[in-house]
C-alpha positions in Angstrom: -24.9 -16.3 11.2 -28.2 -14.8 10.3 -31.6 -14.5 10.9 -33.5 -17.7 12.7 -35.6 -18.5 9.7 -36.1 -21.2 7.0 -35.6 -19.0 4.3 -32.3 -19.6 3.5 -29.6 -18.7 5.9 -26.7 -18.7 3.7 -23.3 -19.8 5.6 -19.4 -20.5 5.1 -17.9 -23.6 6.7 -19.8 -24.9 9.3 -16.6 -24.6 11.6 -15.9 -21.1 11.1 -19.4 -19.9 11.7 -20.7 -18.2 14.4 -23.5 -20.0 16.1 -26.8 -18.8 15.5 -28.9 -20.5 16.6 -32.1 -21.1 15.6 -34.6 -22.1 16.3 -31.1 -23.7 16.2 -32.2 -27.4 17.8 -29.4 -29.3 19.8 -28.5 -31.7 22.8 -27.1 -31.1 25.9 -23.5 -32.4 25.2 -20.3 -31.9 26.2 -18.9 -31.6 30.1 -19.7 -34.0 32.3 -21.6 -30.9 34.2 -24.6 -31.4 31.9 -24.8 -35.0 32.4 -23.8 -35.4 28.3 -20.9 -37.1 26.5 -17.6 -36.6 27.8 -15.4 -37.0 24.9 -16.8 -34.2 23.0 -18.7 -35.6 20.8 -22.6 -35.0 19.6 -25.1 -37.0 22.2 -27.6 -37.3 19.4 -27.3 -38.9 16.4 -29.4 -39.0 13.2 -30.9 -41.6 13.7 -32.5 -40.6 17.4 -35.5 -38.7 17.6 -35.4 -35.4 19.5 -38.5 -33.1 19.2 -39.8 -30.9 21.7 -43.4 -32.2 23.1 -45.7 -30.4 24.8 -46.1 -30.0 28.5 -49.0 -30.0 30.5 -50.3 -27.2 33.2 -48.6 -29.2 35.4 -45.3 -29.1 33.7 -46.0 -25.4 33.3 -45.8 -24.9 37.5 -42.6 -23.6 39.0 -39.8 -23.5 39.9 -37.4 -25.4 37.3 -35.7 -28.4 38.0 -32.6 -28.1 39.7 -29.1 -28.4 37.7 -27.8 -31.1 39.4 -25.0 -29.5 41.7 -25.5 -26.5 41.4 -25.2 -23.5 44.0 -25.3 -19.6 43.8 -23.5 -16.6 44.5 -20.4 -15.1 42.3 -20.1 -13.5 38.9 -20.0 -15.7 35.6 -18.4 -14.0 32.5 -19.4 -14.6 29.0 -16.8 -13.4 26.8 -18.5 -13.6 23.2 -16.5 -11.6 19.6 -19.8 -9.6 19.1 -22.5 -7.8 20.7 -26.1 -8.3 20.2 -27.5 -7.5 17.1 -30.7 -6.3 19.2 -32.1 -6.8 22.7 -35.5 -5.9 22.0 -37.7 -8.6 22.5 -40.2 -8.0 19.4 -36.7 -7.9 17.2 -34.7 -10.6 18.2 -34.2 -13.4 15.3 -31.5 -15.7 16.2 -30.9 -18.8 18.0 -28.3 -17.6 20.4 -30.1 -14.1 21.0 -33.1 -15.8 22.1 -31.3 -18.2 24.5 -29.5 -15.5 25.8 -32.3 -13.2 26.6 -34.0 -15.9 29.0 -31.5 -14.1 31.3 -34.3 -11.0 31.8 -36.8 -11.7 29.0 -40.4 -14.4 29.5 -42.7 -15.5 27.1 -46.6 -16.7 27.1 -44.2 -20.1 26.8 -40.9 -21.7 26.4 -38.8 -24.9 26.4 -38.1 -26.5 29.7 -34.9 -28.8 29.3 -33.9 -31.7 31.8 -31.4 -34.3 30.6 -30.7 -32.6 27.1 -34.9 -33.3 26.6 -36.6 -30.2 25.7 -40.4 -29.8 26.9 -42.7 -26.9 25.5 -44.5 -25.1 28.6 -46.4 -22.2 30.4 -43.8 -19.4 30.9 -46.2 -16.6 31.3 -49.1 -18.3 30.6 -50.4 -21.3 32.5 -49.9 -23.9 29.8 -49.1 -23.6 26.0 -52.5 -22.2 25.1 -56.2 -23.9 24.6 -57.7 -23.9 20.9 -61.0 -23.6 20.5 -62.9 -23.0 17.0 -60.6 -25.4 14.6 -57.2 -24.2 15.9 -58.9 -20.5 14.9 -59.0 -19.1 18.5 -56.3 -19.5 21.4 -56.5 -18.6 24.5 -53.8 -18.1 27.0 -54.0 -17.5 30.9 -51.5 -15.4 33.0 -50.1 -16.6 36.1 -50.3 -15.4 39.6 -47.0 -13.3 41.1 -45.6 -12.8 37.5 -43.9 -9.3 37.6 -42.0 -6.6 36.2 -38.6 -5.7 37.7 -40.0 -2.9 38.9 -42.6 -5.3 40.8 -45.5 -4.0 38.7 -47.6 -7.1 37.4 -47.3 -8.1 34.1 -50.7 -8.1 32.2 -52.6 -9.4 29.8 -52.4 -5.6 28.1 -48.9 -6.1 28.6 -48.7 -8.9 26.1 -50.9 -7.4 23.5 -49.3 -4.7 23.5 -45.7 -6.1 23.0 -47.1 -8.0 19.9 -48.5 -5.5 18.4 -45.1 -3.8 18.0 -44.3 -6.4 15.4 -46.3 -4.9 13.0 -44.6 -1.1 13.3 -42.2 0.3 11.2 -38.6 -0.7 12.7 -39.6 -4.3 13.3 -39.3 -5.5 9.6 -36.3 -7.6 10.8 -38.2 -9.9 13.6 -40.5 -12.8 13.1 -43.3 -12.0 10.8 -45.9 -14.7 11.9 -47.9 -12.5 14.5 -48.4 -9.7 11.7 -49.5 -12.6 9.0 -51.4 -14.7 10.9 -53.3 -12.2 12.9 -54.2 -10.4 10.0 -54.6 -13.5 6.9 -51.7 -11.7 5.3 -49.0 -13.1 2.4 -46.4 -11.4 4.2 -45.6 -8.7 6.2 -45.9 -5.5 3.5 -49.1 -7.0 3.0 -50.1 -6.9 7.1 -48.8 -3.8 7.9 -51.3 -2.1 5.0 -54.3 -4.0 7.6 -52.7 -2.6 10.8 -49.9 -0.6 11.0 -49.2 -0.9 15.1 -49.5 0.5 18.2 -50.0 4.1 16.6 -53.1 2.7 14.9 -55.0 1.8 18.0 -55.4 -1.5 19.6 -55.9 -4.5 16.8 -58.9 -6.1 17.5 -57.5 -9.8 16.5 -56.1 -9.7 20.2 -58.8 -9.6 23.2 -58.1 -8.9 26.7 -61.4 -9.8 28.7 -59.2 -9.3 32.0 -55.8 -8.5 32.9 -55.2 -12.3 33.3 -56.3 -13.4 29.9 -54.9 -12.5 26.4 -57.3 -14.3 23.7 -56.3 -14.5 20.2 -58.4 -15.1 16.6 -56.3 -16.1 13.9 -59.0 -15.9 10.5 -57.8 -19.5 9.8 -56.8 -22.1 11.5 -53.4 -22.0 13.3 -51.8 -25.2 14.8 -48.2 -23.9 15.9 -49.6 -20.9 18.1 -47.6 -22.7 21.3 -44.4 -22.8 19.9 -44.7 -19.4 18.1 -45.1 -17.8 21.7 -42.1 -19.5 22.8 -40.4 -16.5 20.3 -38.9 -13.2 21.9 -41.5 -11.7 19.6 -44.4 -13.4 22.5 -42.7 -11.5 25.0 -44.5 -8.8 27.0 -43.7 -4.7 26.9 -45.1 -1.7 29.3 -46.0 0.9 26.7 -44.5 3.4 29.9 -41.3 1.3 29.7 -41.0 1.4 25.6 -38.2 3.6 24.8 -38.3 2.8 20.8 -35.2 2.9 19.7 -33.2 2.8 22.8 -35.5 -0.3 24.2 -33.4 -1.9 21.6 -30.0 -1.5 23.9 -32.2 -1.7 27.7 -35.1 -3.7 27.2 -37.7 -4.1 30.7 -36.8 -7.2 32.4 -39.6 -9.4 33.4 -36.9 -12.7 34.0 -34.4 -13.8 36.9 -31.9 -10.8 35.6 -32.3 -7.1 34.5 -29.7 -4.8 32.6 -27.8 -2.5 34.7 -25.4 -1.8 32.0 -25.1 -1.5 28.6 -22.2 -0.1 26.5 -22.8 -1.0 22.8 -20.5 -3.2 21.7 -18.1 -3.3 24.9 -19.8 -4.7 28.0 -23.5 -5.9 29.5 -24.1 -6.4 32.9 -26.6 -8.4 34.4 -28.0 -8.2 38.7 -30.7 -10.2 39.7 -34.0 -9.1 39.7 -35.6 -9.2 43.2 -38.9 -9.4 41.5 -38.5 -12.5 39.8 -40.6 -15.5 41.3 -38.8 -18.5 40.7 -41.9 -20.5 42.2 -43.6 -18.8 38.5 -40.9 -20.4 36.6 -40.2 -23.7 35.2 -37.0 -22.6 32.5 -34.9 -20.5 34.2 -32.6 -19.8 37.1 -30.8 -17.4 39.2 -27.9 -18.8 40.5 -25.0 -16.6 39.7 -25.2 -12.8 40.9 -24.1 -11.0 38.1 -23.6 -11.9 34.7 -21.0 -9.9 33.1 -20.4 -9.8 29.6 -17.9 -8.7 27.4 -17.3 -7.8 23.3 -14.8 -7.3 21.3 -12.4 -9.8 22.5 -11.0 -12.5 19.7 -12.2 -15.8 20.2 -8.7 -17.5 20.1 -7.5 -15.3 22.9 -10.5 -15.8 25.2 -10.4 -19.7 24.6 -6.8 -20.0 25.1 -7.3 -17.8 28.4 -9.8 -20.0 29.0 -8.1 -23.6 28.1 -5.2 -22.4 30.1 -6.9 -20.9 33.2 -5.1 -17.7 32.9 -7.1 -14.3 34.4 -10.8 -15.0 34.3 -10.9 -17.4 32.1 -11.8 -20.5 35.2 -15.5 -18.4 35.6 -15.6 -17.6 31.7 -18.3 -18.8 29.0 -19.1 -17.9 24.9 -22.1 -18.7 24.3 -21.7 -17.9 20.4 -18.8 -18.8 19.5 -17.4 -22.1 18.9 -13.7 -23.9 19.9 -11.4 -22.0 17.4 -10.2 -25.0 15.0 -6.3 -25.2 16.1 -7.3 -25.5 20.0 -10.1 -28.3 19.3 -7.4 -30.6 18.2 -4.9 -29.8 20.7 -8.1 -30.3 23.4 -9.0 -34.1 21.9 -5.0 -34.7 23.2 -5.6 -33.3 26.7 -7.9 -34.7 28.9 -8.5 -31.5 30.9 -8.5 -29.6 28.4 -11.0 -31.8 26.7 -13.6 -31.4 29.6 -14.2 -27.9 28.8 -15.6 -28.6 25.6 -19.6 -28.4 25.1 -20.9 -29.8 22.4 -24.3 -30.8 21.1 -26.3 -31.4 17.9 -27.5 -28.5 16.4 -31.1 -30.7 16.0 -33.3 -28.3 13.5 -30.6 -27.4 11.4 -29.4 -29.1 8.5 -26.5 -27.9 5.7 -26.8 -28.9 2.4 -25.9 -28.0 -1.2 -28.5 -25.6 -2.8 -28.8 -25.9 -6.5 -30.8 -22.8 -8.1 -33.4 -25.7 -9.8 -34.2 -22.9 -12.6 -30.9 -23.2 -13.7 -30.5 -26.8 -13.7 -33.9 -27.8 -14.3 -32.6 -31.0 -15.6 -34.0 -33.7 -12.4 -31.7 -36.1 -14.0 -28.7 -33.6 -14.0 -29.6 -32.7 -10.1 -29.7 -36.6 -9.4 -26.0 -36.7 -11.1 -25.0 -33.8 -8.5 -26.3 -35.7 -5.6 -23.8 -38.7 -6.5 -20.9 -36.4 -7.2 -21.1 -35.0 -3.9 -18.3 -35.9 -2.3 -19.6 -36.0 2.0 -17.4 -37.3 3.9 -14.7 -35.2 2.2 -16.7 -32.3 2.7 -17.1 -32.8 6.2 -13.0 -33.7 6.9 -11.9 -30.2 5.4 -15.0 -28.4 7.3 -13.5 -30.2 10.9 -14.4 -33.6 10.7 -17.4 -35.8 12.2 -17.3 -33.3 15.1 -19.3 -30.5 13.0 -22.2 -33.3 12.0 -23.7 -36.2 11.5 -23.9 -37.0 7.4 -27.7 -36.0 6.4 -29.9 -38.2 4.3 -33.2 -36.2 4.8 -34.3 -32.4 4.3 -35.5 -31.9 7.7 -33.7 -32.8 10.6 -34.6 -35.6 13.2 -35.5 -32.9 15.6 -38.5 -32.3 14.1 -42.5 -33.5 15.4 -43.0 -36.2 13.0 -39.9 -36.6 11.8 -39.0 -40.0 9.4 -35.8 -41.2 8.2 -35.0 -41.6 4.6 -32.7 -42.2 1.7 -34.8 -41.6 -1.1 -31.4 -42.2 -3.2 -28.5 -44.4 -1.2 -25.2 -43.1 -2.0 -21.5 -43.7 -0.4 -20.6 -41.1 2.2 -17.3 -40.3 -0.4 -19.9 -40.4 -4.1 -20.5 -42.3 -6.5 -18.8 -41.0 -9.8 -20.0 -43.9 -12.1 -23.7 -43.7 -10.8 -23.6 -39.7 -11.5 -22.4 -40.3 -15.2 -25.5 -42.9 -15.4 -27.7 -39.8 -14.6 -26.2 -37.2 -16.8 -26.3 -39.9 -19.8 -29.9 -40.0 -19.0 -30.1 -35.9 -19.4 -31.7 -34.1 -22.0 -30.2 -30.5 -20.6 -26.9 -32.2 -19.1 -24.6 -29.5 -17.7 -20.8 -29.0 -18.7 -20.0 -26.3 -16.6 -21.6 -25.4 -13.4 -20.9 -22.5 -11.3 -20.4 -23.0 -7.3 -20.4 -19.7 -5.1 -19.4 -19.6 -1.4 -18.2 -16.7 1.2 -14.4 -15.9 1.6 -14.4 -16.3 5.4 -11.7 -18.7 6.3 -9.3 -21.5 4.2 -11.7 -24.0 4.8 -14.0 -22.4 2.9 -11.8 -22.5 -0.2 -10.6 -26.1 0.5 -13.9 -27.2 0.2 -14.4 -25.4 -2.7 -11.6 -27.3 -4.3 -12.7 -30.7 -3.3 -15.9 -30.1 -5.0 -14.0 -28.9 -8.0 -12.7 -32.3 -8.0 -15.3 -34.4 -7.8 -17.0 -32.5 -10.1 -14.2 -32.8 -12.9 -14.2 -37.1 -12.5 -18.0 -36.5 -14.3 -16.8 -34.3 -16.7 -18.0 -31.5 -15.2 -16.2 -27.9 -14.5 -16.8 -26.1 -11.6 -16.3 -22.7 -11.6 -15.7 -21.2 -8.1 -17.3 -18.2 -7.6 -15.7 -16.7 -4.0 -17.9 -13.6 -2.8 -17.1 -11.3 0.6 -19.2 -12.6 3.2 -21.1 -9.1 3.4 -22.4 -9.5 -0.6 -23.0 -12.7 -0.2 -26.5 -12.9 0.7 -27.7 -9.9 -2.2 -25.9 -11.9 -4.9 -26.8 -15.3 -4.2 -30.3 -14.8 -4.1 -31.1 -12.1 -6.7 -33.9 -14.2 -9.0 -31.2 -13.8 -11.9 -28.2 -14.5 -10.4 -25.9 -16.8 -12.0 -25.0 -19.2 -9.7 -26.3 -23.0 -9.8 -25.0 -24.4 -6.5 -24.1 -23.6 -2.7 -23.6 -24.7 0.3 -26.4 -23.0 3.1 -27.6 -24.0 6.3 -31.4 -24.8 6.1 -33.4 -24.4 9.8 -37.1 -23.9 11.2 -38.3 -21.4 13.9 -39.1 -24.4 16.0 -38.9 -27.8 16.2 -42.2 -28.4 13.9 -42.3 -28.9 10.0 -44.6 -26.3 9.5 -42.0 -23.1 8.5 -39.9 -25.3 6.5 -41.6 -26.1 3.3 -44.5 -23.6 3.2 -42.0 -20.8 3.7 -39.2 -22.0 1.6 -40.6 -24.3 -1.1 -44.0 -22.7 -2.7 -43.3 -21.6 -6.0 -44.7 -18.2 -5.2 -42.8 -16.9 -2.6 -40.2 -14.6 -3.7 -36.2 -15.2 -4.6 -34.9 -14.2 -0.8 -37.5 -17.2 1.1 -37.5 -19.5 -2.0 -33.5 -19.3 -3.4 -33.7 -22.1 -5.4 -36.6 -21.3 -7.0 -38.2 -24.5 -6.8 -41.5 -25.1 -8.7 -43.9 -28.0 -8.5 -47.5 -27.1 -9.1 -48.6 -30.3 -7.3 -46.4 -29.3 -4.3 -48.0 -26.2 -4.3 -51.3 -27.5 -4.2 -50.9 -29.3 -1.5 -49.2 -26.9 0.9 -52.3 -24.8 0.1 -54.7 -27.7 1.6 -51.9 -27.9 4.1 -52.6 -24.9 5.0 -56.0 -25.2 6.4 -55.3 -27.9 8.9 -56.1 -27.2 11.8 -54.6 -29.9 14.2 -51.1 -30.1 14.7 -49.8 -33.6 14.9 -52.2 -34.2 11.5 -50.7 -30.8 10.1 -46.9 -32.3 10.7 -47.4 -35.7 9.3 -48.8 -34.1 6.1 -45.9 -32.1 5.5 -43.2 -35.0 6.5 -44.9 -37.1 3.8 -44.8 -34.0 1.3 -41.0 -33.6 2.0 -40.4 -36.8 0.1 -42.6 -36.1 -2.4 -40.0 -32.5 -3.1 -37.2 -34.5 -2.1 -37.5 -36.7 -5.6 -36.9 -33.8 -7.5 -33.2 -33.6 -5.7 -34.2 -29.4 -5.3 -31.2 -30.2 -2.6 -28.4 -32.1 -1.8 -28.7 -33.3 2.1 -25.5 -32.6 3.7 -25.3 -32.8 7.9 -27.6 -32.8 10.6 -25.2 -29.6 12.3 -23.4 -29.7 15.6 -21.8 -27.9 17.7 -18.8 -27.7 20.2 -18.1 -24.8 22.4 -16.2 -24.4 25.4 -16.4 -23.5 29.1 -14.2 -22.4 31.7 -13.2 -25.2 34.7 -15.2 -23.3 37.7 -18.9 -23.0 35.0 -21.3 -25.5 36.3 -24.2 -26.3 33.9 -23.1 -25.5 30.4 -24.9 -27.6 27.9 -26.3 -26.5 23.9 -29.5 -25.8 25.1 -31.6 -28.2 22.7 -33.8 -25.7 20.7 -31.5 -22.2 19.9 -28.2 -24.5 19.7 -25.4 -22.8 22.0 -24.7 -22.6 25.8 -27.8 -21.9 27.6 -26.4 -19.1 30.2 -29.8 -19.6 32.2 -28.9 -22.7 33.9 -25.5 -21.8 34.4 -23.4 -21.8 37.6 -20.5 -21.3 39.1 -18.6 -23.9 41.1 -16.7 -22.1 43.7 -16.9 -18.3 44.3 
């Protein structure tokens, strides 16, 4: 999937996709190793709340809680289709990526889990910042014995320096919200023009009165600033150490592993780093010895290696890939089988059907497609109730401040006669519409068909518009292009409400962050005096209550609150979806015998 962002992450059944995930947000599920569900099923359900508070100094202390029976020593293989996009910390932007580089990577802060519960805390830093100034200044504190894995300390230089490469030319792809808010900036063409980067001397935004403390001034008020350093983009870098483009493939550890190996695409091999301090660290662990991981493989062989024991697959893991579809059904009929699943609510992430609101700019004729949308259908050709709970809501219930709603009740299989009552009402009532998707697997076009149904019991044609997976994103959301509806996976960069409508709903921002091109001048006036709030509980509820207020003009259909189901080999201890980047977390994993 792509990038960990609201803007829209376009995707093809939910089944069939790779895992991104995420800011994905989940719950520990799956094996009874994690202490979740045993059957396989999602432990949270849309109705629970699940949002990641935020710890105290205390909390911030090491070591982590222990996985409940776990021991080390031995070698743990993760066997996953692709290699990483990038391993550089300041270009990292998915889910799964950032999980995944807790193995060697720490930031000023980052989520503690126990029980499935995820925790904001110190990493780095002593706690998750202090605000000063109207949430304009933040200040962070290093702790004692944190270290390089060369045993150098890491320093408060360390950290400015690593965000500071967010603003140089090759990072366009990473989080932009160090570049924008640092400098006051639209975006990041716009920051880059104010600071271009290391080159261009230090940026004098970030202060370093001592090697212990890194002190940031945002020009207006910034509530989020704890979870944003929880991103890889908050993670430290030696400018001896930076390799440019090669730190991309062997990045500096400063976590409980470091890279001994890396062939592109084929292999990664992890040791442990004797310079780690687990008494510094409340996420992560170093239980195994190695961590060895290979690419290439399909996912249908490794899990069936897996499922059946055969060669590695008793000590072997994916942590982005989910159960291939014909193996999850024949697991649900075996019990032991049906222990090495992991699943888990993919919390922050929702999937809905987009419709392009400048092309059906009718409210009446978007209220008519919200009836006709056949869910539960939807869902049973995409796997069932096992890829997510049926949504009612734009954001998820993993989000700070998160309310239920059902702003317009509707059966979970549509309600053709309410629809037609809509498009009566219409003055711009659509006879044709035209539905695009990605040609990725036959569930993709078996969905496409059951909407095509529906759709004709209104009187409406769908037109199926079927577009290779690699186009998709360039012709779906080009300002002009013709398509009125699809189906995309909608997700913030953590578990706040604060990067889902101002960076996907202002009428302003361009056709890539704002797809539909939804417009509501009164909306955009009030994430404008959203905007300047500086406390973050008061920032949340303000834009919970504005979601209901864009959610009346049905700019989306709410779909599923996204899970997830993985799988594990019988001698992994500890594999759960870690609850904020949505697949197996690898740093509390262990092995049972070795």
């Amino acid at each position: 999937m792509s990038r960990f962002r609201t803007r829209i992450a376009a995707v093809p059944a939910l089944v069939t996709a790779a895992v991104m995930l995420m800011c994905s947000c989940s719950a520990g599920a799956g094996s009874g190793d994690a202490g979740g569900k045993k059957d396989g099923a999602p432990a949270v359900k849309s109705g629970q709340r699940l949002t990641a508070a935020l710890g105290t100094a205390k909390d911030s202390q090491g070591p982590a809680p222990a996985v409940q029976g776990a021991r080390a020593g031995g070698t743990i293989k993760i066997a996953n289709l692709k290699d990483y996009s990038h391993l550089d910390p300041q270009k990292i932007y998915a889910g799964e990526g950032y999980s995944t580089s807790l193995l060697w990577g720490r930031q000023l802060t980052q989520y503690q889990v126990v029980d499935g519960k995820p925790k904001l805390v110190g990493d780095l830093a002593t706690d998750t910042g202090r605000s000063s100034d109207g949430g304009r200044t933040w200040t962070y504190t290093l702790k004692d014995g944190v270290a390089w894995e060369d045993g150098q300390p890491i320093t408060s230089e360390h950290i400015k320096y690593g965000i500071e490469r967010t603003f140089a030319p090759g990072f366009e792809l990473g989080p932009t919200y160090w570049p924008e808010w640092l400098t006051d900036s639209e975006d990041r063409t716009a920051a880059v023009k104010k600071y271009g980067g290391p080159k261009s001397g230090g940026l004098d935004a970030i202060e370093t009165p001592d090697a212990k403390t890194v002190v940031f001034r945002f020009p207006k008020p910034q509530s989020d600033v704890p979870y944003m350093a929880a991103q890889s983009s908050s993670s430290p870098v030696r400018e001896d150490k930076d390799t440019g483009t090669g730190y991309d493939t062997r990045p500096f550890a400063t976590g409980p592993y470091k890279i001994v190996e890396h062939k592109q695409n084929q292999s990664l091999t992890l040791e442990r780093n004797p310079h780690w301090k687990a008494e510094t660290d409340p996420i992560r662990h170093q239980y195994a010895e190695r961590f060895e991981f290979t690419f290439g493989k399909k996912i249908l062989n490794t899990a069936q290696e897996v499922f059946n024991g055969r060669g590695d697959g008793a000590d072997t893991v994916t942590t982005k890939s989910e159960v291939p579809p014909e193996l999850y059904a024949e697991a649900q009929r075996d019990p032991k089988k049906k222990a090495l699943l992991v699943a888990g609510s993919q919390g922050a992430y929702t999937n809905d059907l987009y419709i392009k609101n400048s092309r059906v700019t009718d409210p009446e004729a978007r209220k008519a497609i919200h009836y006709l949308f056949p869910r539960e259908q939807a869902r049973q050709v995409l796997g069932g109730p096992r890829v997510g709970d049926l949504a009612t809501t734009l954001s998820s219930p993993a989000v700070v401040g998160w309310k239920k709603y059902d702003l317009y009740p509707v059966k979970p299989t549509g309600d053709i006669e309410k629809a037609k009552e809509h498009l009566a009402r219409a003055e711009n009532k659509p006879e044709t519409l035209t539905y695009a998707y990605k040609t990725e697997s036959p569930q993709d076009d078996r969905l496409a068909q059951v909407l095509v149904d529906a759709f004709a019991k209104a009187g409406i044609k769908l037109v199926t518009k079927p577009l290779e997976p690699a186009a998709f994103t360039s012709e779906v959301f080009r300002g002009d292009a013709p398509y009125d509806l699809w189906i995309s996976t909608n997700s913030v960069d953590w578990p706040t409400p604060s990067t889902l409508l101002p960076d996907g709903y202002h009428s302003k921002l361009d056709a890539l962050s704002n797809g539909i091109r939804y417009a509501n001048p009164a909306v955009d006036k009030e994430l404008e005096r959203i905007a300047d709030i500086g406390d973050a509980q008061r920032k949340a509820d303000a834009l919970i209550d504005l979601e209901q207020v864009v959610m009346k003009d049905v700019p989306v259909v709410p779909f599923l609150y996204t899970s997830v189901t993985q799988f594990r080999g019988e001698n992994i201890g500890g594999a759960a979806i870690h609850p904020i980047y949505g697949s197996i977390a690898a740093a509390g994993l262990y092995l049972k015998k070795s």
